[in-house]
C-alpha positions as CSV (number, residue, x, y, z in Angstrom):
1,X,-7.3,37.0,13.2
2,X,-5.6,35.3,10.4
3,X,-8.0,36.3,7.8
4,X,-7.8,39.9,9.0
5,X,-3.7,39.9,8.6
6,X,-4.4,38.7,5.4
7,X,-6.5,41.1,3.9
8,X,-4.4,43.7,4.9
9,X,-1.2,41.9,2.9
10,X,-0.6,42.7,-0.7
11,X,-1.1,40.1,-2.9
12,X,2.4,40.4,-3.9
13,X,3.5,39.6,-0.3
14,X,1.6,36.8,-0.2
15,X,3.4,35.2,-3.3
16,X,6.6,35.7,-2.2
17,X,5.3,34.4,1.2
18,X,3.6,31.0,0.1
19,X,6.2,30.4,-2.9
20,X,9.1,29.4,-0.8
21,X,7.1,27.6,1.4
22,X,6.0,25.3,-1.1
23,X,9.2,24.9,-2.9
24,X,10.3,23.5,0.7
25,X,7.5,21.1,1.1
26,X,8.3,19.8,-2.5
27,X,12.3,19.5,-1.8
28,X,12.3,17.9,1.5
29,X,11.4,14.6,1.3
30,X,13.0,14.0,-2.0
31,X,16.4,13.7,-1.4
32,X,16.1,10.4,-0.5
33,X,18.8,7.3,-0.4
34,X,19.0,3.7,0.1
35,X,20.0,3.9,3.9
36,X,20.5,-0.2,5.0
37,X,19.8,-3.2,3.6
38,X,18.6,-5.9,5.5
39,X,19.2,-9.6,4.7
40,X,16.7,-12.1,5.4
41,X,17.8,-15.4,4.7
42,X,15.5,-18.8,3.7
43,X,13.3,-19.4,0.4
44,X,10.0,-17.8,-0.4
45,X,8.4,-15.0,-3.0
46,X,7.0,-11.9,-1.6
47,X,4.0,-9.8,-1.5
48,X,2.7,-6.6,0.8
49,X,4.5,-5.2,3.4
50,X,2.5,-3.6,6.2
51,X,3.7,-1.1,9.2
52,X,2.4,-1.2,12.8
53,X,3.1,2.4,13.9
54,X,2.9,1.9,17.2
55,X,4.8,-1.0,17.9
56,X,7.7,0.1,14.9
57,X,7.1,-3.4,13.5
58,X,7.4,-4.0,9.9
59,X,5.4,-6.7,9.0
60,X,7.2,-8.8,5.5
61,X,5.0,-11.5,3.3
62,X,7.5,-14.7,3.1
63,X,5.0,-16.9,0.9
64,X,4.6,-19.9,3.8
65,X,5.6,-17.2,6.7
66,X,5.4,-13.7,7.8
67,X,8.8,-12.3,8.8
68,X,8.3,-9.3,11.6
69,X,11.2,-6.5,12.0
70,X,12.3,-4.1,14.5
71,X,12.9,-1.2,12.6
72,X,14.9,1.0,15.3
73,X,16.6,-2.5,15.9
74,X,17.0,-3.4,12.6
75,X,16.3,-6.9,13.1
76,X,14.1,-9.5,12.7
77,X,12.0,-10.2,16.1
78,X,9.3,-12.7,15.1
79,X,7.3,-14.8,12.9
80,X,4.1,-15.6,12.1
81,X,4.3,-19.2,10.8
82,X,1.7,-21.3,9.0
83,X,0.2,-18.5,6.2
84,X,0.4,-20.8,3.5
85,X,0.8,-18.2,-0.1
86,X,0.8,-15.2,2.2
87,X,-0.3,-12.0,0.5
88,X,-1.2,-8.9,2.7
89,X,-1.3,-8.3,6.2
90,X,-3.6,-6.0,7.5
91,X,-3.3,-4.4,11.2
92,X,-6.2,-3.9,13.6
93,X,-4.9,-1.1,16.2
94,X,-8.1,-0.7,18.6
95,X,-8.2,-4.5,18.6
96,X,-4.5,-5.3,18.8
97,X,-4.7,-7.7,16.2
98,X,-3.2,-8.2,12.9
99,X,-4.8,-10.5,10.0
100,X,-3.0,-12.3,7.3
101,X,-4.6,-13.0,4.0
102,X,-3.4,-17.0,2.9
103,X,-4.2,-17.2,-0.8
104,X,-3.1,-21.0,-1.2
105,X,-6.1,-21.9,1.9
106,X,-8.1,-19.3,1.4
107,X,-8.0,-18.1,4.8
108,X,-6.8,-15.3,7.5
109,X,-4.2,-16.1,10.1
110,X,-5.4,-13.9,13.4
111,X,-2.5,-12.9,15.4
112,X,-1.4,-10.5,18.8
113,X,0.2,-7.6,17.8
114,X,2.1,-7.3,20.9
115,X,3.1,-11.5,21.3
116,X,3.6,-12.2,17.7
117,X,0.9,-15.5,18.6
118,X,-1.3,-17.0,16.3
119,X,-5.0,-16.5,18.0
120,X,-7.2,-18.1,15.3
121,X,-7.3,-19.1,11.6
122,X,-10.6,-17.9,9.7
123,X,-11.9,-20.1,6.7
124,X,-14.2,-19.7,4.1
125,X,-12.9,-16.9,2.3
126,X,-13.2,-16.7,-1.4
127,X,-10.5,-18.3,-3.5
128,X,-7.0,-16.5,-3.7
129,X,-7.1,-13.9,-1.3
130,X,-5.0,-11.5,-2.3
131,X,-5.2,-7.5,-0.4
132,X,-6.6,-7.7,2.8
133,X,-7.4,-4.4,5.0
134,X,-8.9,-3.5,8.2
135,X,-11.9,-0.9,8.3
136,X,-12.4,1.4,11.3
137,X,-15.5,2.3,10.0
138,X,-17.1,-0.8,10.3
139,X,-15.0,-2.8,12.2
140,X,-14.4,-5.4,9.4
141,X,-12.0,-7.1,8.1
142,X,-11.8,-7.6,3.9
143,X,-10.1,-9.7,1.6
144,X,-9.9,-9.2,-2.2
145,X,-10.0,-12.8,-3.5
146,X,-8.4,-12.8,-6.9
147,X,-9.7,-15.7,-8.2
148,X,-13.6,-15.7,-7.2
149,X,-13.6,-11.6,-8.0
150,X,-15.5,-11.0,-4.8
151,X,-14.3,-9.4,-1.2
152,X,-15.0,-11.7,1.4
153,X,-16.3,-9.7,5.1
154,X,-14.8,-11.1,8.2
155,X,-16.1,-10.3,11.9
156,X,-12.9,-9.9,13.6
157,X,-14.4,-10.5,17.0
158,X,-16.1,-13.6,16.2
159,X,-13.6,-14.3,13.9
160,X,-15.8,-15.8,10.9
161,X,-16.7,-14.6,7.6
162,X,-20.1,-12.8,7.5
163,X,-21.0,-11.7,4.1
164,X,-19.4,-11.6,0.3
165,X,-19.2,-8.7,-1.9
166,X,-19.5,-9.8,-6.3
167,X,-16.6,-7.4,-7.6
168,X,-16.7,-7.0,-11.8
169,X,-13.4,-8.1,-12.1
170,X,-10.2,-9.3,-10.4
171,X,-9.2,-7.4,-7.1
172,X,-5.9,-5.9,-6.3
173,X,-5.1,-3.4,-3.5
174,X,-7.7,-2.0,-1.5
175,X,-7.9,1.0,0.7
176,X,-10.3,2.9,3.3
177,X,-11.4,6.2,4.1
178,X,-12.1,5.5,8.0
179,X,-15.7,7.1,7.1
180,X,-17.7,4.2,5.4
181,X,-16.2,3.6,1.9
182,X,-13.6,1.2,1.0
183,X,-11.7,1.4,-3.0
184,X,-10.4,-1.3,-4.9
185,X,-8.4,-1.5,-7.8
186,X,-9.8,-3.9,-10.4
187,X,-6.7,-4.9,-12.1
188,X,-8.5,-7.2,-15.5
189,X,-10.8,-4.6,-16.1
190,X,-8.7,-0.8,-15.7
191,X,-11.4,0.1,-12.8
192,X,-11.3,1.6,-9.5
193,X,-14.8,0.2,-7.4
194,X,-16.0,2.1,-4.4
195,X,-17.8,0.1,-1.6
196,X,-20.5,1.0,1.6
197,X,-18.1,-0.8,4.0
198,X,-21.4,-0.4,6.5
199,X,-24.1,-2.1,4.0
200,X,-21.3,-4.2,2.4
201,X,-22.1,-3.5,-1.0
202,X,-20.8,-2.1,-4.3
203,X,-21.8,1.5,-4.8
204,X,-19.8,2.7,-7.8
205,X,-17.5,1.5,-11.0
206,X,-15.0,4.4,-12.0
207,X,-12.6,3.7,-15.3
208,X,-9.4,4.6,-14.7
209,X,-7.9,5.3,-18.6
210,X,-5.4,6.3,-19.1
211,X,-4.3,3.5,-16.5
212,X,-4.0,0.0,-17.5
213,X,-3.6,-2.9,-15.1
214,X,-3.8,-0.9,-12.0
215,X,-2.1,-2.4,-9.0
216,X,-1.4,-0.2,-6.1
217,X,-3.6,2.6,-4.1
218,X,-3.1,5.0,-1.5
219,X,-5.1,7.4,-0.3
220,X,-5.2,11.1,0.9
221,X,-8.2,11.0,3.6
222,X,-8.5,14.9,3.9
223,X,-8.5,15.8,0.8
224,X,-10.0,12.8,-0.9
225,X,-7.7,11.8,-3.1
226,X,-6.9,8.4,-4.4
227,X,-3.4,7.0,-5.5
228,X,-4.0,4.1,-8.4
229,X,-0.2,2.5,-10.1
230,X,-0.4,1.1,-13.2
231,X,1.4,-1.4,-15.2
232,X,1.4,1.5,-18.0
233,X,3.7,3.7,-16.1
234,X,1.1,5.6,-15.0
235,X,-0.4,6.7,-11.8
236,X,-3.4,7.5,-12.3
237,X,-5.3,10.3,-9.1
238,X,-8.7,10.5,-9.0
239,X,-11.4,12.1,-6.4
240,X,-12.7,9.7,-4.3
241,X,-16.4,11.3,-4.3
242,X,-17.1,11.9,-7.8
243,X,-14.7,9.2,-9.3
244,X,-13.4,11.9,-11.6
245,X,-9.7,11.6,-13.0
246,X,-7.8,14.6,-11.2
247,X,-4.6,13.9,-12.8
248,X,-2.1,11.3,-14.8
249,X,1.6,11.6,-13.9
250,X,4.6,9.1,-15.5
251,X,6.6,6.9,-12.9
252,X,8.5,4.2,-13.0
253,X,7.7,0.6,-14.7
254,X,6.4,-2.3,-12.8
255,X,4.4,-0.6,-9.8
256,X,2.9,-2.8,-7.6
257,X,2.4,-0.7,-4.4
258,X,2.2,3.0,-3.9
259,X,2.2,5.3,-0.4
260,X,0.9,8.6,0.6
261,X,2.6,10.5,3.6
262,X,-0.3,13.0,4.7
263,X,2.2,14.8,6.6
264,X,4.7,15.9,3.6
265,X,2.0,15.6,1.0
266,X,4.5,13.3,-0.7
267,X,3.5,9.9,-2.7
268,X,5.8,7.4,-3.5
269,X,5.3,4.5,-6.1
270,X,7.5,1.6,-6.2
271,X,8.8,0.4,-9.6
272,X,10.1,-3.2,-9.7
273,X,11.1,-3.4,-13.2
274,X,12.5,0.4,-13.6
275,X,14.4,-0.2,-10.0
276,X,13.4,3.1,-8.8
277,X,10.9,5.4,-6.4
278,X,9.1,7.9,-7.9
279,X,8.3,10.6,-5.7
280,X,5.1,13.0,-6.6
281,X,4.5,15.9,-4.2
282,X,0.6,17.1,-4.3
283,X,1.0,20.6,-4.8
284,X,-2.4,20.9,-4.0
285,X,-5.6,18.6,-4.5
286,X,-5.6,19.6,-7.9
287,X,-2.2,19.7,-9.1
288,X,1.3,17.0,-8.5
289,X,4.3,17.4,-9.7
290,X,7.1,14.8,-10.1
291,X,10.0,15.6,-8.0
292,X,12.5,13.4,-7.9
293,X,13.1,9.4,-9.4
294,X,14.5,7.6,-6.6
295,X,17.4,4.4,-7.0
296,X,16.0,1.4,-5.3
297,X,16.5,-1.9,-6.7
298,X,15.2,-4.2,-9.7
299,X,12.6,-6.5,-7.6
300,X,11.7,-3.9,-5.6
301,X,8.0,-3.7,-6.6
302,X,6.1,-3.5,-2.7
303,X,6.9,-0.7,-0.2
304,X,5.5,0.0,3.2
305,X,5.5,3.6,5.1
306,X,7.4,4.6,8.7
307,X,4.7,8.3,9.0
308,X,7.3,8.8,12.2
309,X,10.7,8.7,10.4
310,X,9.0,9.6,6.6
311,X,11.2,6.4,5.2
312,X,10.2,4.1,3.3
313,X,10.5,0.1,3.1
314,X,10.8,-2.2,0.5
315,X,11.3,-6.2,-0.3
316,X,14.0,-6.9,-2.8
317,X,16.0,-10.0,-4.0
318,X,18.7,-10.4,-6.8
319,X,17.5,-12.5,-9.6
320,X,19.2,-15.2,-11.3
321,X,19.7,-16.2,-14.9
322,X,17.1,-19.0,-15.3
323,X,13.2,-18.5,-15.2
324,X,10.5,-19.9,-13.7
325,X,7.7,-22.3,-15.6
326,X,5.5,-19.2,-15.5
327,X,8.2,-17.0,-17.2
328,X,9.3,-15.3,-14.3
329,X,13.1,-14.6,-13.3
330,X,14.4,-17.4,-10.5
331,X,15.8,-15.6,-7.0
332,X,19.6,-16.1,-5.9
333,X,19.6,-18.0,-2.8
334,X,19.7,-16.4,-0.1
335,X,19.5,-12.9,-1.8
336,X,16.5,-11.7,-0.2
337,X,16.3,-8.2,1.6
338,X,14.7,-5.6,3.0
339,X,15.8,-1.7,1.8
340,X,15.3,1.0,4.0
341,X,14.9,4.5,1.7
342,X,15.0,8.1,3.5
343,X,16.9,11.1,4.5
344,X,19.8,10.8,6.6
């Protein structure tokens, strides 16, 4: 019947008709403001942050610990103790369990998603691991070891590592399409790697120039889109299929996580360095357009996605004046927090 009505409008009509529409789409989730700010006292870097939809816990990587947060609280309501150089935290729904990936022991800390307990620790992972994610597809569990290059394949029933996976390069963030294919980021090498999440093997190596040091990835499922942030200011969107580059839009500088919110069509990269959100609606598969630069905070480089409330959260701290042996900028005591970014 639709396709009937259609036919029967002008094309004129239907200009006016989809323009405004669009123009909505693009405008609504982009008027976006800092909201709260949550202080989490106690020392500790930071990594991922990870959303459990269900239970409307936010899940926050504390180096030794994993703070958990009540978001319609607003409070912190648990933690997950023991994750020695915590990096990601990856949530199993139909198994009611969430994983932790522990780079200093190379292993995964198990853990209820409805007690908060610690279950069982999983060792033998490859050195550093860095993203971890849960597959649906195969029921898996993957870390992204940064220092051995490989992924490392964890039965999450048995709770022991079953296979490893030789990446050609240094892993960052990884994602799945729920329908047999898991993408990593290599970071040393400006690459985006497609896996059989079934077979556990690699089945492509797609360069990602104009992008260098690519860190973040998100994904659009439905229309096969994926979401790579780069150190370069660059995000670079390419189609998860072919592995062609769809598009290369400016954000922000020092990405180090990016979000896609299927039900705006709105993606959101974090920029530590520039303190800012830049927000890209996808017109279509084909075509993104930057709609708004959003004021965060210096430090502010991971983010994590509430699909319910379309807000966003992110890990901050205020750094000091003195740096670390590595170069890096010391945190004020005590300064650490978590931002909460939306629409009021």
């Amino acid at each position: 019947m639709q396709r009937l009505i259609r036919s029967l409008l002008p094309a004129s009509l239907l200009v006016l008709t989809y323009l405004p529409l669009a123009a909505q789409a693009a405008s609504a989730h982009t008027d976006y403001q800092l909201l709260s700010r949550l202080p989490l006292a106690g020392a500790g870097g930071w990594d991922y942050l990870s959303f459990d939809a269900q239970r409307r816990h936010l899940f926050v990587s504390r180096g030794d610990r994993v703070l958990v947060i009540d978001v319609d609280a607003h409070k912190q309501v648990g933690t997950i103790a023991d994750t020695q150089g915590v990096h990601g935290i990856a949530i199993a729904p139909d198994l009611q369990r969430g994983f932790t990936s522990n780079g200093k022991s190379a292993s995964v800390t198990v853990f209820d998603l409805a007690t908060l307990k610690t279950v069982a620790t999983v060792t033998g992972t490859g050195e550093k691991p860095d993203a971890i994610l849960y597959d649906s597809a195969s029921h898996h569990v993957l870390t992204f070891n940064g220092k051995s290059g490989t992924a490392s394949v964890i039965d999450p029933v048995k709770n022991i590592v079953i296979g490893s996976i030789v990446l050609p390069g240094k892993p960052e963030f990884a994602v799945s399409d729920g329908a047999g294919h898991v993408y990593v980021n290599i970071e040393d090498k400006s690459e985006l790697v497609q896996l059989d999440s079934t077979n556990n093997k690699v089945l492509q190596t797609w360069p990602l120039a104009p992008c260098k040091s690519p860190s973040g990835l998100a994904i659009d499922r439905k229309h096969h889109r994926l979401f790579s942030v780069c150190d370069n200011q660059t995000m670079a969107i390419v189609d998860a299929r072919s592995g062609h580059l769809v598009a290369s839009i400016p954000i922000g500088d020092g990405p180090d996580a990016v979000v896609f919110d299927d039900t705006a069509s709105m993606v959101y990269s974090s920029n530590g360095e520039s303190g800012t959100i830049t927000a890209v609606h996808e017109d279509d598969p084909d075509h993104f357009t930057v709609t708004a630069s959003i004021p965060s905070q210096t430090s502010a480089r991971t983010l994590a996605l509430d699909p319910k409330l379309h807000r966003l959260y992110l890990s901050a701290a205020r750094w000091g004046a003195a740096r670390q042996a590595n170069g890096r900028p010391t945190m004020e005591p005590d300064s650490f927090s978590i931002l909460t970014v939306g629409r009021h």
